[in-house]
C-alpha positions in Angstrom: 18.0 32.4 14.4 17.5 32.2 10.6 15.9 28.9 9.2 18.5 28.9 6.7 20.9 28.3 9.1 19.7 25.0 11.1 18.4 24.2 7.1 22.3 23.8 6.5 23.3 21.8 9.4 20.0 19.2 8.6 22.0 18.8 4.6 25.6 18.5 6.6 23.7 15.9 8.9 22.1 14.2 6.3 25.2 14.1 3.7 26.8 11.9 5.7 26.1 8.0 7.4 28.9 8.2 10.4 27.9 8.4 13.5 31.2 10.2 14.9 31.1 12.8 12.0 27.0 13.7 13.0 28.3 13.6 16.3 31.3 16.5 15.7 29.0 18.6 12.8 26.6 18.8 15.9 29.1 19.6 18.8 30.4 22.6 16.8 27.0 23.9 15.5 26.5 23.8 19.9 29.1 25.6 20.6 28.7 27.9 18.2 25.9 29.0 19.9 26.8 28.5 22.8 29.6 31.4 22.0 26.9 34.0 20.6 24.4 32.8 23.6 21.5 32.8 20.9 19.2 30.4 23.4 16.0 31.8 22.2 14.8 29.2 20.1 17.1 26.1 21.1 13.9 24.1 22.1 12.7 24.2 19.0 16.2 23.3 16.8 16.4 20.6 19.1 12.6 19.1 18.5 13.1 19.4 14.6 16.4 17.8 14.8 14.6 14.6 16.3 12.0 15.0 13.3 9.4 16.6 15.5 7.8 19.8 16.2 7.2 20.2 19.8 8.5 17.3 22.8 7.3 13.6 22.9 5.1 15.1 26.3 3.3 17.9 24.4 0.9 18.0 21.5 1.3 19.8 18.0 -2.0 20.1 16.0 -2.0 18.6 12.8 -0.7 20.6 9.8 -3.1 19.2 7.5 -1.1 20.4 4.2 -1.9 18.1 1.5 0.5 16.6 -1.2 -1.5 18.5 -3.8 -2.0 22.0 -2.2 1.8 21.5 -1.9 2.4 21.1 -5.5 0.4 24.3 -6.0 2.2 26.7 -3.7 5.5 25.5 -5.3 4.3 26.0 -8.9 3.3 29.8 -8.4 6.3 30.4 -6.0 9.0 28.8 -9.1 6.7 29.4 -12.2 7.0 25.8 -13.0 3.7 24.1 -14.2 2.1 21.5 -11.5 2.4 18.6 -14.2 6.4 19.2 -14.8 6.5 18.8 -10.6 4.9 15.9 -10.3 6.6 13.8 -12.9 10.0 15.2 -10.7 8.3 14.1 -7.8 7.5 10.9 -9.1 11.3 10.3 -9.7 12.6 11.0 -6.2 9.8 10.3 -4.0 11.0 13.3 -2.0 8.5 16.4 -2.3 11.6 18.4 -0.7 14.4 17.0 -2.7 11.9 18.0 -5.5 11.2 21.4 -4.5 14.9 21.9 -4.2 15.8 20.4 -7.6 13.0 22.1 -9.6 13.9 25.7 -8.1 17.4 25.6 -8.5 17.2 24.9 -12.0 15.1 27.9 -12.2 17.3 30.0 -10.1 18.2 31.8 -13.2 14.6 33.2 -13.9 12.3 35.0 -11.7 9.2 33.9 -10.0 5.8 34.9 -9.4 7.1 35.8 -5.6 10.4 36.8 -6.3 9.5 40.1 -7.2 13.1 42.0 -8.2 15.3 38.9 -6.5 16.6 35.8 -8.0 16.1 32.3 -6.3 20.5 32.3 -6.2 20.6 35.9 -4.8 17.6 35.5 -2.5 18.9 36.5 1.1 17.3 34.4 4.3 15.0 36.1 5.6 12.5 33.6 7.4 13.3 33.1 11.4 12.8 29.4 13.2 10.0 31.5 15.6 8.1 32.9 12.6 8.1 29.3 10.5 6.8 28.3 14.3 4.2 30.7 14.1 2.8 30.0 10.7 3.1 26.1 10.4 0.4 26.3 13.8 -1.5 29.5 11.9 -2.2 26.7 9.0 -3.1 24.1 11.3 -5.6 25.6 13.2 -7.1 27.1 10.0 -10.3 25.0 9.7 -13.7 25.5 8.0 -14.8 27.7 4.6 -11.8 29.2 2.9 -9.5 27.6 5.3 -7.2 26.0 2.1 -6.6 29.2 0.7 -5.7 30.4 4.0 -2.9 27.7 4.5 -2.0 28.1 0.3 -1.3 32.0 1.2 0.8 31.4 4.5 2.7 28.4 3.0 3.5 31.0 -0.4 4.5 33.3 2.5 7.1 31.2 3.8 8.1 29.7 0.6 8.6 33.4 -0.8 11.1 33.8 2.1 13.3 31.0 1.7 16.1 29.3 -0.7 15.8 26.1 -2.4 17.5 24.5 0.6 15.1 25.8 3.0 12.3 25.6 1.3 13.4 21.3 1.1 13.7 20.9 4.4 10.1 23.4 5.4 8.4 21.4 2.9 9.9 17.6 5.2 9.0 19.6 8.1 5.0 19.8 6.5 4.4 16.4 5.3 6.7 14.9 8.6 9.3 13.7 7.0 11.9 15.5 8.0 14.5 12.5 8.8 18.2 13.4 8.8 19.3 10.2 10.0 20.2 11.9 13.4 18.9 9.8 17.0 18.4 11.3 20.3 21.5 9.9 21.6 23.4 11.3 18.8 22.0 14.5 19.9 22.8 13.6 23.6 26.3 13.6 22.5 26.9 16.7 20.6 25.0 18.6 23.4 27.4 17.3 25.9 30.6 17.9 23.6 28.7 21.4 22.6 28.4 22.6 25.9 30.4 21.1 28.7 33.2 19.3 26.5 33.1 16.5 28.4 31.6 13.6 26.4 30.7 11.5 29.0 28.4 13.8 30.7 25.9 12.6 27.6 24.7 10.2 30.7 23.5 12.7 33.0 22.2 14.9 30.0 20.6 10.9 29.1 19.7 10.5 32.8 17.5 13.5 32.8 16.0 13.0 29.3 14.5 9.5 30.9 13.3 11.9 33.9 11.8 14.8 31.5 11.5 13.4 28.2 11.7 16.7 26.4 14.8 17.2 25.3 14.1 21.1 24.5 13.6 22.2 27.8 16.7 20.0 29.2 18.9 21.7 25.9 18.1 25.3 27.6 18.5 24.2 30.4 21.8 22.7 30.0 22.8 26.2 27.9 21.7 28.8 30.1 22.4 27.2 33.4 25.0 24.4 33.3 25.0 20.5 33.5 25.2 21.1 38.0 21.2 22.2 36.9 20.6 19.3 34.2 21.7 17.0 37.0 19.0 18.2 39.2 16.0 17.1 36.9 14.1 14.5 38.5 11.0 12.8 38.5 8.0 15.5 38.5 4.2 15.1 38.9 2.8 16.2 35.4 5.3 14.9 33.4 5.9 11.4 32.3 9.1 9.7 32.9 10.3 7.1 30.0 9.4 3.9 31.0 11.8 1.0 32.2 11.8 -1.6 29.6 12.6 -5.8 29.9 14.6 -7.4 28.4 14.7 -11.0 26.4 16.9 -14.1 27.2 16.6 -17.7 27.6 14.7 -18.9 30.7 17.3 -21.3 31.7 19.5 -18.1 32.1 16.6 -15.9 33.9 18.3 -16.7 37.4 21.5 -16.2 36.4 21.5 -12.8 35.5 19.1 -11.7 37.7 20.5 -13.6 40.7 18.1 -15.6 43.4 16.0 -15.3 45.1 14.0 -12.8 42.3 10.3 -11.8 41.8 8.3 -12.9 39.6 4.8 -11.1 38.3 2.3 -11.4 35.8 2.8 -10.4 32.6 -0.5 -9.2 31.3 -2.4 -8.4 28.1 -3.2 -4.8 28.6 -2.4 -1.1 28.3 0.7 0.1 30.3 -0.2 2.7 32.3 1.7 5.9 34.5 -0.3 7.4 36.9 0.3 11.1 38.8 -2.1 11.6 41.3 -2.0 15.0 43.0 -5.1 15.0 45.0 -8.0 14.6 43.3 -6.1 15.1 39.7 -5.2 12.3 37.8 -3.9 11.7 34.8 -2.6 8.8 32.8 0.2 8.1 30.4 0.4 5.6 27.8 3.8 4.0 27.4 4.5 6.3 24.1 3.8 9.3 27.3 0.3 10.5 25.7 -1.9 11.5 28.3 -5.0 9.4 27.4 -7.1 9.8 30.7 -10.4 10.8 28.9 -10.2 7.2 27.4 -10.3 5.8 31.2 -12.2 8.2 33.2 -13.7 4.8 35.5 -9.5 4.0 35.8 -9.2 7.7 37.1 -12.0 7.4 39.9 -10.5 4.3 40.6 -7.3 5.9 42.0 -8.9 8.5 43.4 -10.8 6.3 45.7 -8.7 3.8 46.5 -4.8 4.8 46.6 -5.1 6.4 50.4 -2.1 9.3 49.8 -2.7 12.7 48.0 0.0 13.1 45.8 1.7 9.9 44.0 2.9 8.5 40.8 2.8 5.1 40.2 2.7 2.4 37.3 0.1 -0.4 36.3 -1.8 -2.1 33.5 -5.2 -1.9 32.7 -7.0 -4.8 31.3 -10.0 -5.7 29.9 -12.4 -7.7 32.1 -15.5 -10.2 31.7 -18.9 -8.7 33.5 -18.6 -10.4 36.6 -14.7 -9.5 37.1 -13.2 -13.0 36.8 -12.0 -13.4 33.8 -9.3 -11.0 31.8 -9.9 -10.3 28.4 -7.4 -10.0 25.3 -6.0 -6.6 24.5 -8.6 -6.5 21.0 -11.2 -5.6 23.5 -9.1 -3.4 25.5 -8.7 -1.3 22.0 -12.0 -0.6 22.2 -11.2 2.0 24.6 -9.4 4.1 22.2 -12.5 5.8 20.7 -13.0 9.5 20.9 -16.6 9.5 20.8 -19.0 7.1 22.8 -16.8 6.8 26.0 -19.8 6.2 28.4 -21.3 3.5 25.9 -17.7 2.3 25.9 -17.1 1.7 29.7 -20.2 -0.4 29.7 -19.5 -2.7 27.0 -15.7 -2.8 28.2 -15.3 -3.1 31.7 -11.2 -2.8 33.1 -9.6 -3.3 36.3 -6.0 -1.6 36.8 -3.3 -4.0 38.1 -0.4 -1.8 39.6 3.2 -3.1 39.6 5.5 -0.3 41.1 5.6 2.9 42.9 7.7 5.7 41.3 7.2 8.9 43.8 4.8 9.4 47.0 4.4 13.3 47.8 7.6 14.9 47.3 9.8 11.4 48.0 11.4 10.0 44.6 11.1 6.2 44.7 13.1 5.6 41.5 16.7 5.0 43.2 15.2 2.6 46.0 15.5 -0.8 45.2 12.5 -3.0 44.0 11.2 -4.9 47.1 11.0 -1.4 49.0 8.6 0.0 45.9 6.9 -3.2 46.0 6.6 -2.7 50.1 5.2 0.9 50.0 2.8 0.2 46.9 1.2 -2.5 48.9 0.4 -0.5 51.9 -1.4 3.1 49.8 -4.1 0.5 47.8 -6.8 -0.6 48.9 -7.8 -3.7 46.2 -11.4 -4.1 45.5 -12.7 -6.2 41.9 -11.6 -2.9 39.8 -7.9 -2.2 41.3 -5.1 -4.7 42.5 -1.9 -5.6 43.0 -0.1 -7.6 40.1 0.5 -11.1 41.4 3.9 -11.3 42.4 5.7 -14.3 43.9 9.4 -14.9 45.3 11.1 -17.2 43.3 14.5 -19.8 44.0 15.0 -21.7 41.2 14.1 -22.1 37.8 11.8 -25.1 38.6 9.7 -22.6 40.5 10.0 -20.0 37.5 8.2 -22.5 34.7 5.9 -23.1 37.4 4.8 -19.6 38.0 4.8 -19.0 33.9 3.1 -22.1 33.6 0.1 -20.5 35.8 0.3 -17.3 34.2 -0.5 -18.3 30.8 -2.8 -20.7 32.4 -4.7 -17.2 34.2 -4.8 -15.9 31.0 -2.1 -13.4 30.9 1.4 -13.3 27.9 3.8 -14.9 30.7 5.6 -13.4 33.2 8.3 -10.5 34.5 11.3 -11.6 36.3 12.9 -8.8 38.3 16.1 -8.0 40.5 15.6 -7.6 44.0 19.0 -6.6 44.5 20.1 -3.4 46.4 20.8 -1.8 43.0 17.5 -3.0 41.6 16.4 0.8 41.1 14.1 2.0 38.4 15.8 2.7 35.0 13.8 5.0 33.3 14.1 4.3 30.1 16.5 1.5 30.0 16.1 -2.1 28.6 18.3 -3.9 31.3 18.5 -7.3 32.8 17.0 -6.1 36.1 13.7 -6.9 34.5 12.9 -9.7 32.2 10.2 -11.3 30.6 9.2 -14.6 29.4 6.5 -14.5 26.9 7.2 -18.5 25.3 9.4 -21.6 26.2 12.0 -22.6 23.5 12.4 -25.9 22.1 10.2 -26.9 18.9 8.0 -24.1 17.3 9.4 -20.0 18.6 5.9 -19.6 21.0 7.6 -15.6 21.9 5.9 -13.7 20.2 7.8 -10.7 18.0 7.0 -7.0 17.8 7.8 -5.3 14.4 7.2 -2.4 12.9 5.6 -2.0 9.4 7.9 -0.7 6.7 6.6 -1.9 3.0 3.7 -3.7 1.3 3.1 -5.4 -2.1 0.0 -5.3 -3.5 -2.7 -8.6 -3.2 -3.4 -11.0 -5.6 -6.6 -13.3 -6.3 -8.8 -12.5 -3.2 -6.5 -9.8 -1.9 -6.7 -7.9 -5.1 -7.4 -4.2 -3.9 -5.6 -4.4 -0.3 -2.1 -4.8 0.4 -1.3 -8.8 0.6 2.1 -9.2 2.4 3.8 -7.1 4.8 7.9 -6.2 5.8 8.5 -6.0 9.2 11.3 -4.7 10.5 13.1 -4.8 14.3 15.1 -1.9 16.2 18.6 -0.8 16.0 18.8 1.2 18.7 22.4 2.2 18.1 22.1 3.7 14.8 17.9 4.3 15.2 17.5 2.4 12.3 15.0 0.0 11.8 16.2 -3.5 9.9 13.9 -5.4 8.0 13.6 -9.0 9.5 10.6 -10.6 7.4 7.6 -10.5 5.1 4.1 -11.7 6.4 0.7 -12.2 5.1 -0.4 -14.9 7.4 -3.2 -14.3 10.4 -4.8 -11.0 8.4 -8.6 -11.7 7.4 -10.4 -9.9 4.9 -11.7 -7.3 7.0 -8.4 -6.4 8.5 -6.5 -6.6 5.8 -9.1 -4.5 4.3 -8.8 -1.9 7.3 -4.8 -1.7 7.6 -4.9 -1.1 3.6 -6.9 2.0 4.7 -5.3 3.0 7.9 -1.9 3.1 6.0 -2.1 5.3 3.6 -1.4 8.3 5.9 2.2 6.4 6.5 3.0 5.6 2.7 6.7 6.9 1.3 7.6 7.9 -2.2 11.0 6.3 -1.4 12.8 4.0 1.1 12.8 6.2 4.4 16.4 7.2 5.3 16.0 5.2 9.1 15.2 1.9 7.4 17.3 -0.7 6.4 15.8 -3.3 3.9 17.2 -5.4 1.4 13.9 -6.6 -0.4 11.9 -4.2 -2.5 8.3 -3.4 -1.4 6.1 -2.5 -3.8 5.2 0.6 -1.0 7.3 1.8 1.6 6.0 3.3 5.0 7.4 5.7 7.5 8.2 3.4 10.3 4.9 4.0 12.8 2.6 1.2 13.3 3.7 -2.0 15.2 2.0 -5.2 14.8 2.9 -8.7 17.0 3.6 -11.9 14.6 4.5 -15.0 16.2 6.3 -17.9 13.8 8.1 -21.0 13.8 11.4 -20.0 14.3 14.1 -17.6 13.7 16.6 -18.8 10.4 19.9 -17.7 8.8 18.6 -15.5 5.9 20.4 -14.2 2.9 17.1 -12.3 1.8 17.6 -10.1 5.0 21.3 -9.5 4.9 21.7 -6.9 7.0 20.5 -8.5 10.2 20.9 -12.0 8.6 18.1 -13.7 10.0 14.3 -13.8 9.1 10.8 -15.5 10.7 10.0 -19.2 9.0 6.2 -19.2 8.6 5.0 -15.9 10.1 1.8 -14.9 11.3 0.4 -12.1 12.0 -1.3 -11.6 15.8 -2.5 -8.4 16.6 -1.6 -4.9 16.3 0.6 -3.1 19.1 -1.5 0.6 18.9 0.6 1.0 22.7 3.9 0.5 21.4 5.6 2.9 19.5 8.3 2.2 16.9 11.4 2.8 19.5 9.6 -0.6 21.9 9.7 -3.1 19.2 12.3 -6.4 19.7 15.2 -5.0 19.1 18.5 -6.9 16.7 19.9 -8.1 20.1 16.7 -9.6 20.8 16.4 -12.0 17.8 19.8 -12.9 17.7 19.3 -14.0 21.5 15.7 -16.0 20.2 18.3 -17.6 17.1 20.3 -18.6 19.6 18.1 -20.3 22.4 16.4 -22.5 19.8 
């Protein structure tokens, strides 16, 4: 397929807000192909229509183009001197938008690499597999003369493609190639695209939470019918999307979840999915990065003591004191996350992995069984030592009992506690943020003590002491209807020196020219960021704001706690979520 072609349907997507009308552009640009059978590079349409290159499961090397070599390849491909571009670029914000403005203007005159053509007249000639090809060519290009390497393949492509592809190649290189399109919206054309039917977007949905790569499910769904997307289950290899809690009111706990319920531990550590298949084991992070070399002791852990071959099952690991006694805040988990050092690191930062459910045992899904018979089976396959338990897990009646067992949680040392469903339909929703699970991080009445998790989206520059590093923060909280994220509150409180110093550093490789098109914020940052790095703030409660329109309420007095490295953007507390909190005050 030609790039000029999906460069089209990601300006129809992005011309308009609607969800319906990104839902129909999408169905017919399906079927279309779906009527020519052009499958070949589907996987690929579909990852760049969720703003990515390759699946949330698999790993892209980093492009590595910077702002300015990018400015140079467009000035020899249009002509245009780099100074003229940049004071465009300055105006929009948008290096694609810019590339597209300053080339059609020149459309009547030719370029250094338009040879006999003109920019209007230019045919399409660069394929989707061949921009593949060359965006990993320049990524891989490393050491002496490795720029003008990347310059000549990016000329390449530029030399191949309209103003209107060369806007969205250039989003596609610096990653910010947001159309304003979620996965569910995708979900949904794919099922009107190819079956007709809208409302088998849940089994297309159900096997996206099984096999989170939506590329491989979009072929298989074209080639071989939803009867084979319906057979995608849980597979050793491949993480499934994990089963989120949800939020309320303790004094409603027992009502939705109905009684008797279990109760567990809540702990402050690093979520964890585990396949085992004999002596291989691998773990995923909750954002489904394998990050085993980071917990190599975790790894022989299993291995040694979870007494069946094959198995995948969940847990957190947490930091521990030397003697195994005490568990340790998640700041000295993070330690873990190094690259370099990992045996010096496993000295200085003991762990022990507390597991909490059972997802498949040799070639027997667990996932539809309800929770006391995961709970059951987990208990008999590990054998706990000081390194590897069982989370603490008690049955509960009444709420009397709940604030008891929370009250000794956050006594122990851990955030609070999970409340979960043992009904018969208390199955693992892959995924989902249901009432089957809840937790209860805080007690209401008087100051909010649950914490909040937000995502960074803008930053005004310091003052006085803070002069040089950003001094307060937007966060912003999840729609996860529309994908947007809405910006709740600003926050300077809880950052010292040294980590505001840090963060001022570590977000420069998220700063915007302009507003990003999946954020929602009334208040003008002096910076804007690409929504990516979550932080927890904790305040005094949750208030009507006018400031913060859109989701009309904000944080009084926030602080900042720590930052959420585990979480990505999508797990933050969601709109739903603080409305609940303003409410239960």
């Amino acid at each position: 397929m030609k790039f000029k072609t999906l460069a089209v349907l990601f300006s129809d997507l992005e011309a308009t807000p609607k969800r319906l009308e990104m839902i129909d552009i999408l169905s017919t640009f399906f079927e279309n192909i779906k009527k020519n059978k052009d499958f070949k590079e589907l996987d690929k349409i579909i990852y760049l229509l969720q703003g990515q290159l390759v699946s949330n499961i698999k790993q892209f090397p980093k492009i590595g183009l910077a702002e300015k070599m990018i400015i140079e390849a467009l000035s020899l491909h249009s002509g245009i001197e780099k100074k003229k571009i940049k004071e465009v670029l300055i105006k929009i914000g948008d290096i694609g938008a810019t590339a597209e403005l300053v080339l059609t203007k020149k459309k009547k005159q030719k370029s250094l690499f338009d040879f006999e053509n003109k920019l209007s007249e230019l045919e399409s000639l660069l394929e989707i597999s061949e921009l593949y090809s060359a965006l990993q060519k320049i990524a891989i290009s490393k050491g002496v003369g490795s720029q003008d390497v990347k310059l000549g393949i990016l000329r390449g492509l530029m030399s191949k493609s309209s103003p209107l592809e060369i806007k969205y190649l250039l989003r596609i290189i610096t990653s910010t190639l947001r159309v304003g399109v979620s996965t569910l919206t995708i979900i949904d054309g794919l099922a009107l695209g190819f079956t007709g039917v809208k409302k088998n977007r849940e089994l297309i949905e159900k096997a996206y939470n099984l096999h989170p790569d939506l590329g491989d499910i979009t072929k298989i769904l074209a080639e071989n019918g939803i009867e084979e997307v319906k057979k995608i289950t849980i597979s050793y290899g491949v993480p499934i999307r994990s089963m989120l809690a949800s939020r309320i009111p303790y004094g409603e706990i027992i009502e939705k979840t109905g009684s008797p319920l279990v109760a567990e531990y809540k702990l402050d550590g690093e979520r964890l999915q585990i396949h085992k298949r004999g002596d291989n084991v691998l773990l995923f992070s909750r954002r489904l990065l394998e990050i085993s070399k980071q917990y190599p002791d975790v790894c022989q852990i299993v291995r040694e003591n979870v007494k069946v071959s094959n198995v995948i099952i969940e847990g957190e690991v947490v930091a521990m004191d030397a003697f195994y006694e005490k568990m340790l805040p998640f700041q000295v988990l993070s330690k873990r996350r190094r690259k370099y050092d990992i045996e010096d690191v496993l000295k200085e930062v003991p762990v022990s992995l507390f597991l909490f459910d059972l997802l498949k045992i040799e070639d027997e899904s667990y996932i539809e069984k309800p929770f006391l018979e995961r709970r059951k089976k987990l208990e008999e396959i590990v054998k706990e030592r000081d390194e590897i338990h069982l989370v603490k897990s008690v049955l509960i009646n009444t709420t009397e009992e709940l604030l008891e067992f929370f009250n000794e949680a956050r006594n122990n040392g851990t955030e609070g506690i999970i409340a979960k469903s043992i009904k018969v339909e208390s199955i693992y929703q892959a995924g989902n943020r249901g009432f089957l699970w809840i937790k209860l991080k805080g007690l209401e009445g008087g100051k909010l003590k649950d914490s909040i998790d937000v995502v960074l989206v803008g930053a005004f520059h310091g003052k006085g002491r803070r002069t040089g590093v950003y001094g307060t923060y937007i966060g912003a909280v999840f729609d996860p209807v529309d994908n947007n994220y809405i910006a709740f509150t600003r926050f300077f409180s809880g950052l010292t020196d040294e980590l505001s110093e840090s963060l001022t550093k570590d977000m420069e490789q998220h700063k915007e020219k302009k507003k990003p098109n999946n954020v929602i914020c009334e208040d003008i940052p002096e910076i804007w960021f690409n929504p990516e790095v979550v932080v927890e703030i904790i305040g005094d409660e949750i208030t009507v704001s006018e400031k913060f329109s859109t989701l009309g309420y904000s944080l009084r007095f926030p602080v900042f706690q720590r930052f959420r490295p585990e979480k990505g953007p999508e797990d933050i507390t969601t709109i739903d979520e603080i409305k609940k909190l303003y409410n239960s005050q």
